[in-house]
Backbone as ProteinMPNN parsed JSONL, in Angstrom:
{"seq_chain_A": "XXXXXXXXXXXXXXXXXXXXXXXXXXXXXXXXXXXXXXXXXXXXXXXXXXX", "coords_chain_A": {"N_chain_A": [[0.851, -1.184, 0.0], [0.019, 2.274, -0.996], [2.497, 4.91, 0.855], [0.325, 7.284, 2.635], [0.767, 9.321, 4.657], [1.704, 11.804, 4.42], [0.015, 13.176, 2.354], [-2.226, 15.783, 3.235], [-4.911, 16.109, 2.215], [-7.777, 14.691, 2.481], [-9.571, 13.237, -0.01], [-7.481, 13.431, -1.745], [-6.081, 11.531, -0.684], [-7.39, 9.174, -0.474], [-7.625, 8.454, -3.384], [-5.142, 8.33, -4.16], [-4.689, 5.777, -2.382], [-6.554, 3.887, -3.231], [-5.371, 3.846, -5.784], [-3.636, 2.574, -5.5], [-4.216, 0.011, -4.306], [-5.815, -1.014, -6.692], [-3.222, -1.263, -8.069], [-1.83, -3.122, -6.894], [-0.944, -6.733, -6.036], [-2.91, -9.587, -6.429], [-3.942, -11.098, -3.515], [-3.366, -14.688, -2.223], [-5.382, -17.039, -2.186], [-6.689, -18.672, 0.797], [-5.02, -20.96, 2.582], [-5.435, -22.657, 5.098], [-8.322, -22.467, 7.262], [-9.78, -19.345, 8.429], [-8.641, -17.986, 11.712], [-8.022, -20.374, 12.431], [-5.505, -20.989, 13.858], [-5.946, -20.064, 16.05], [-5.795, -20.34, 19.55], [-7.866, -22.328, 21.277], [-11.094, -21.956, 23.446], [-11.14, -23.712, 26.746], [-13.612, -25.911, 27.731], [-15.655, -25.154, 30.716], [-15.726, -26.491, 33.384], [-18.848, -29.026, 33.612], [-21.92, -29.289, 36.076], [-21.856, -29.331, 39.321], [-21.298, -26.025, 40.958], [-18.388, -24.158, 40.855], [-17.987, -22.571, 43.207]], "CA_chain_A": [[0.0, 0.0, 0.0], [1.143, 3.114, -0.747], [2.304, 5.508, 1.758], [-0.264, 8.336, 2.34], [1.253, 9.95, 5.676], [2.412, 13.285, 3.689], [-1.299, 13.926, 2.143], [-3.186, 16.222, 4.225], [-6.271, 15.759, 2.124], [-8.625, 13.525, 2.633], [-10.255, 12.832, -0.932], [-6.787, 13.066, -2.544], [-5.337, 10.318, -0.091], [-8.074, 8.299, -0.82], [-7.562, 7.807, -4.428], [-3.424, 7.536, -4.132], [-4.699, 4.234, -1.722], [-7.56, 3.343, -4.113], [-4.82, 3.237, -7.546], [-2.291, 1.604, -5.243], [-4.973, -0.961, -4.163], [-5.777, -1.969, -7.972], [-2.02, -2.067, -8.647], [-1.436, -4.772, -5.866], [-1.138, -8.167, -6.909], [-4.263, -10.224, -5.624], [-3.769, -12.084, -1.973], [-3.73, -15.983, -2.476], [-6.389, -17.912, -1.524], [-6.697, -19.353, 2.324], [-4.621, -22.6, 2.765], [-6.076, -23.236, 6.432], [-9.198, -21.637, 7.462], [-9.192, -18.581, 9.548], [-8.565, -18.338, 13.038], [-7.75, -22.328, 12.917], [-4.407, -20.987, 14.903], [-6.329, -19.332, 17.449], [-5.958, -21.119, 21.24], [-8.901, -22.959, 21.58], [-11.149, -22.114, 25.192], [-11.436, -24.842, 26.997], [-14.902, -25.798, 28.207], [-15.607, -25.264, 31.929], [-16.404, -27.998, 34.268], [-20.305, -29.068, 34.054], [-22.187, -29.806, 36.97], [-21.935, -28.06, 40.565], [-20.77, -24.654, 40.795], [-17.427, -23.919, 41.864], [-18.379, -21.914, 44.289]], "C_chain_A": [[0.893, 1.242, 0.0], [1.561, 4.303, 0.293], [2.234, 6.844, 2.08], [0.045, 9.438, 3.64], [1.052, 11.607, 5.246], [1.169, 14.095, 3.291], [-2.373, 13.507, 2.958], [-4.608, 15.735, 3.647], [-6.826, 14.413, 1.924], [-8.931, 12.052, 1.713], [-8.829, 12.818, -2.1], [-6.19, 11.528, -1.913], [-5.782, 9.312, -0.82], [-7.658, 7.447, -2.121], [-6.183, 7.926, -4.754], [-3.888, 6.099, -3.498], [-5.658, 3.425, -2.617], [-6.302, 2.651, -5.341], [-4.062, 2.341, -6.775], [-3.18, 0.26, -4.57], [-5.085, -1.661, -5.501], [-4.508, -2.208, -8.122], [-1.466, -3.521, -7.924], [-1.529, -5.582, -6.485], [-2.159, -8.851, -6.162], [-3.475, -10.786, -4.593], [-4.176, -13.225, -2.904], [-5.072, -16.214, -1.512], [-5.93, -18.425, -0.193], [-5.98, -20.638, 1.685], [-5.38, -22.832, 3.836], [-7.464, -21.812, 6.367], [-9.298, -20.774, 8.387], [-9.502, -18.425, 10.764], [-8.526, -20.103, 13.024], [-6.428, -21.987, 13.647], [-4.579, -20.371, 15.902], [-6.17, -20.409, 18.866], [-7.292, -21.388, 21.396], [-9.553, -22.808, 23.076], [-11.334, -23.211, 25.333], [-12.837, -24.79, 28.096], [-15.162, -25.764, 29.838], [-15.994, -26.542, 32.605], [-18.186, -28.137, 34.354], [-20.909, -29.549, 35.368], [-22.276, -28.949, 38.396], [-21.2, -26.787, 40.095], [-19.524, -25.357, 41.252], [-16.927, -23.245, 43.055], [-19.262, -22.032, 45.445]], "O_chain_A": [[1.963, 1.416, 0.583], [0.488, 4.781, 0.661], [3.184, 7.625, 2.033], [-0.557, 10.505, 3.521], [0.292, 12.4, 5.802], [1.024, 15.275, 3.612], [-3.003, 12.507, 3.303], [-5.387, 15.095, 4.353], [-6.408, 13.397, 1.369], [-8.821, 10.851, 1.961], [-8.998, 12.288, -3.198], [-5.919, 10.572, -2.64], [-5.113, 8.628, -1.595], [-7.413, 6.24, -2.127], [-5.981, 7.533, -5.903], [-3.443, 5.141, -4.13], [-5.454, 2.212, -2.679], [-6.239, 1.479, -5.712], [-3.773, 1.273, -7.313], [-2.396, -0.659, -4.333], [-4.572, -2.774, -5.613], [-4.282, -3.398, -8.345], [-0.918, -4.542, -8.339], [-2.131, -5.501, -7.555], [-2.159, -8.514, -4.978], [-2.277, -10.955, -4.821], [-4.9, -13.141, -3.896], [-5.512, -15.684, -0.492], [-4.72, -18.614, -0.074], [-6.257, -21.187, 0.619], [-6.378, -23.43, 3.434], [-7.527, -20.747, 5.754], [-8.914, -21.223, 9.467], [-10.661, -18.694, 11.079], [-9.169, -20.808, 13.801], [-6.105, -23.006, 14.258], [-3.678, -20.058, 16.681], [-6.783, -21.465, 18.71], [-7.943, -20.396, 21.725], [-8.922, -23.326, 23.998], [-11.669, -23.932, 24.393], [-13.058, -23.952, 28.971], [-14.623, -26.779, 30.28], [-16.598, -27.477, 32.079], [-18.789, -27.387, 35.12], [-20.196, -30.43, 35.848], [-22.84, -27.855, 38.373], [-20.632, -26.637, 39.013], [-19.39, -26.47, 41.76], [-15.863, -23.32, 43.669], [-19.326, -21.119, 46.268]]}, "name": "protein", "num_of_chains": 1, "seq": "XXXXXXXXXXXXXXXXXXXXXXXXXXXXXXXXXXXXXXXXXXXXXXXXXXX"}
């Protein structure tokens, strides 16, 4: 992306990040699905309280 720091305006920024968006090369496709490397919660204890 390109970097719009320098322009103050708004509606010019925009479309410097807009052309430099089409020039990008596409993102690949997902190999794993997302968040599958997130930490899993683990389920609480059923049954009495713990308290």
């Amino acid at each position: 992306m390109a970097d719009t720091k320098a322009i103050t305006d708004k509606s010019e920024r925009k479309k410097v990040k807009r052309a430099a968006r089409k020039k990008a090369a596409p993102k690949a496709k997902r190999t794993a699905p997302r968040g599958s490397q997130k930490q899993k919660v683990k389920k609480l204890a059923r049954g009495q309280s713990k308290r």
